[in-house]
N, C-alpha and C positions, 0 to 999 in steps of 0.2 A: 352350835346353837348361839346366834346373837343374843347378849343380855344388854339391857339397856344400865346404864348404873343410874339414873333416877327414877328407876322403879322397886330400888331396893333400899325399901322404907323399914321393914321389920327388921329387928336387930337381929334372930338367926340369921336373915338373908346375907346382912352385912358380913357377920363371923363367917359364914363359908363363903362370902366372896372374899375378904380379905386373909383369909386362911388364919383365922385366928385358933389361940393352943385348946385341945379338947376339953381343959377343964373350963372354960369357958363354954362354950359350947355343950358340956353336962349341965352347967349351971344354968344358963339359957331352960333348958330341956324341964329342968328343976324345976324353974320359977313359971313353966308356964307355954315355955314359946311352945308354938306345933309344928313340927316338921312336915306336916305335909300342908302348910300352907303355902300358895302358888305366888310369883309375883303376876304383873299387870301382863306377860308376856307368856307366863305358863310354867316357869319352872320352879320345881323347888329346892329344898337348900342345898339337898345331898345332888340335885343336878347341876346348883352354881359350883359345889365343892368341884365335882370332878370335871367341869368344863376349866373352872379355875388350877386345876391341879392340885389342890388339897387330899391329899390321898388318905391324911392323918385323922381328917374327919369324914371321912364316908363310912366309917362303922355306927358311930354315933347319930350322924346323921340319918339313917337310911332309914327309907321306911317301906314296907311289905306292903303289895297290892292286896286288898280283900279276893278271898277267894267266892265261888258261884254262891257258897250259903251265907257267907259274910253279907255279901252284896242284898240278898233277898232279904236279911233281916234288918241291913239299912233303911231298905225302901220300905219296911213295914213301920220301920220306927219313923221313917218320912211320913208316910201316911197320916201314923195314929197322931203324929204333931202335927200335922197340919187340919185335920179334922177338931183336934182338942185345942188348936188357936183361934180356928174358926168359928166354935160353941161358943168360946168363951168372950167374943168378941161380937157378936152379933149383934148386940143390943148398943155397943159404941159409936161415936160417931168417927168417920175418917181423919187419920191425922193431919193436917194441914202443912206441917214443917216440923222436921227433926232438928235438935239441938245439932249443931256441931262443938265438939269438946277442943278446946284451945290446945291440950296438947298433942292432938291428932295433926294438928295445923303445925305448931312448931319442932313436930318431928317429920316434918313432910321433907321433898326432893331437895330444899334447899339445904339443908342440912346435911344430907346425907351424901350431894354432887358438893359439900367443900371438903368432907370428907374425904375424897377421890385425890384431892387436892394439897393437902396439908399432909406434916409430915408424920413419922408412924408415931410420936410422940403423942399428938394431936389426937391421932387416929385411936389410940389407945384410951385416951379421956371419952372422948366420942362413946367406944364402946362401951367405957364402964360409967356411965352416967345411961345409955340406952339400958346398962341392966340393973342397974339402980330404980329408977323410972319405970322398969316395965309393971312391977307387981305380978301378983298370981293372975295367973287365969280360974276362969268359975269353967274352962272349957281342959279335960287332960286326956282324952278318950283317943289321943293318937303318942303317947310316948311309946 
């Protein structure tokens, strides 16, 4: 699998692309990150670890495919959200324009392709300021 490295924006993606040590990677898990989130190309972290040779973190990493009832009671909870946004919104008018958040912008490609490029010193501030930075997620439903 080709991975592009300016598509690895999210700082798991970064720690199993650069094979960063597990307690990282816990930590990550901790504060939030989702492991099965995809990059722009389709993979996720436990698939950068073992394209990358990370062997250390594909236990942490890995995440379980939902099985046939899993899946139905997804789509049920897809449903009843999307009925219960669309009740409660009815009366709204269309949004015009989404904010973009500033720090969505300065954690984007650039940052992440000088990462590629500097040394592991570097690389290491990089990642502990991505996990400083990240905060919680209000989203935990895949640890």
């Amino acid at each position: 699998m080709a991975v592009r490295r300016d598509v690895l924006v999210h700082p798991a993606h970064q720690a199993a692309w650069l094979g960063a040590p597990v307690e990282v990677a816990e930590r990550l898990i901790r504060l939030g990150a989702w492991r099965s989130l995809r990059t722009a190309d389709g993979a996720r972290v436990d698939d950068l670890a073992r394209t990358c040779g990370h062997r250390h973190l594909l236990e942490i990493l890995s995440v379980s495919e939902p099985n046939a009832q899993e899946r139905q009671t997804f789509a049920a909870w897809d449903r009843h959200l999307t009925a219960l946004i669309a009740e409660r919104t009815r009366s709204l008018e269309p949004v015009r324009s989404r904010p973009v958040l500033r720090r969505s912008i300065s954690r984007g490609s650039a940052a992440t392709s000088a990462c590629w490029r500097s040394s592991p010193r570097v690389r290491r501030a990089i990642m502990r300021a991505d996990v400083r930075g990240m905060g919680s997620s209000p989203f935990r439903h895949d640890r």
